[in-house]
N, C-alpha and C positions, 0 to 999 in steps of 0.2 A: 335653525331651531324649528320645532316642530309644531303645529298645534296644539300637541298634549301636554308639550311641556311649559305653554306661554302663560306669564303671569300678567294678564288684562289687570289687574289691581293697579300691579307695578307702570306699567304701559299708560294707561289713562290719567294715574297721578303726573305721569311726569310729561303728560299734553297739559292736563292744570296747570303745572308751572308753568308752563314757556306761553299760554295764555294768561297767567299773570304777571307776565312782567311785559305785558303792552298795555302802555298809560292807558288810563279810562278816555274813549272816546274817541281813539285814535286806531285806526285799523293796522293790521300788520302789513306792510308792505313785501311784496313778493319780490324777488330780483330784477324779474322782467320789466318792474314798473321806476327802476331809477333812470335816473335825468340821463338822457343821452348824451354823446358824446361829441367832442367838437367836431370831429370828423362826420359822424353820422348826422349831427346837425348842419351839414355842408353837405351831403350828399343829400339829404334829402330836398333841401333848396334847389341843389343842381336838378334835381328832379320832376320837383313843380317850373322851375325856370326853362327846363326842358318842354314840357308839355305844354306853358303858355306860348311859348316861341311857336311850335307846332302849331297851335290854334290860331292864332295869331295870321301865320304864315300859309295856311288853307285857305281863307279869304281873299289870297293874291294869287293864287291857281291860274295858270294861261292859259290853259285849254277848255275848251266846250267840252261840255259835261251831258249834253242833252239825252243820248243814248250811245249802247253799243260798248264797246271796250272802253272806250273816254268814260261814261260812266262809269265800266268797275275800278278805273284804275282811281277816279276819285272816290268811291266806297272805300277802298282799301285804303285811300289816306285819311277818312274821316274813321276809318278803323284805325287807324294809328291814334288820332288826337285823344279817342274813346280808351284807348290801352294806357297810352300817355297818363291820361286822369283816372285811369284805374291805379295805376299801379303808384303814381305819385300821392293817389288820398291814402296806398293802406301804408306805407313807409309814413308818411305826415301822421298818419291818426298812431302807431304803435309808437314813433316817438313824441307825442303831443305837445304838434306844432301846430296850433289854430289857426293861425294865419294864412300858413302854408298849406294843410288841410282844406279850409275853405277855399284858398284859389285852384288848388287840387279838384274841388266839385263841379267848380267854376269851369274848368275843361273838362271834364265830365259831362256836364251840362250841356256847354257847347258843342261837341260832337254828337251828343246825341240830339240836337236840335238839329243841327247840318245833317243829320241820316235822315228823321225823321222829313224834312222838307222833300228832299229826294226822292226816298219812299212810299210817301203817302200818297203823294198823284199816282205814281205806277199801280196801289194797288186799289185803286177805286177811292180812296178816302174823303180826296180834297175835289173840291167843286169840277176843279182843272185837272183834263189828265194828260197822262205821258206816257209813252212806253218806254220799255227795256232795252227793244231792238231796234234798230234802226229801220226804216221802211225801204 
């Protein structure tokens, strides 16, 4: 159908209807926003229960971290706890799961407290410093 030939009359009435038949007060709900499923509300558990495990399990680290590759190789696992809690808050927040969502921030958090500790001495921040390489 073309431009020329649309009847916006016709078009518009019949958005009026289908806005009046959503009770006063009550928004229309879009598809994307119904109750998830038991599976997706199982994975997305396995998800955050994944991510705390990981934060969790950074803390018990065997190796010195002070500089040098022992450093990046623990970056790159506090880059994991940080991906972890990235990716478990946005599954937790599109199926909303609060609980799960805020423990999702909660490593979130954690990782980037673990980087930021790290970090900050190396680059002048914190009172103490440290370097990158090894002397």
């Amino acid at each position: 159908m073309t431009d020329q030939h649309r009847d916006w009359d016709k078009e518009l009435a019949e958005i009026d209807r289908q806005i009046a038949r959503v009770p006063a007060g009550q928004p229309a709900r879009a598809s994307s926003a119904l109750p998830p499923g038991r599976r997706a509300v199982f994975t997305t558990w396995l998800r955050v229960l994944l991510g705390l495990a990981v934060a969790g399990g950074i803390t018990q680290w065997p190796y010195l971290h002070d500089c040098g590759l022992n450093l990046l190789f623990y970056e790159v696992a506090i880059g994991t706890v940080i991906v972890a809690g990235v990716w478990s808050s946005i599954t937790s927040w599109q199926r909303r799961l609060g609980l799960a969502h805020f423990l999702s921030l909660l490593v979130l958090l954690w990782g980037l407290v673990l980087s930021a500790r790290e970090i900050l001495p190396r680059v002048g921040y914190a009172k103490v410093s440290a370097n990158w390489l090894c002397p």
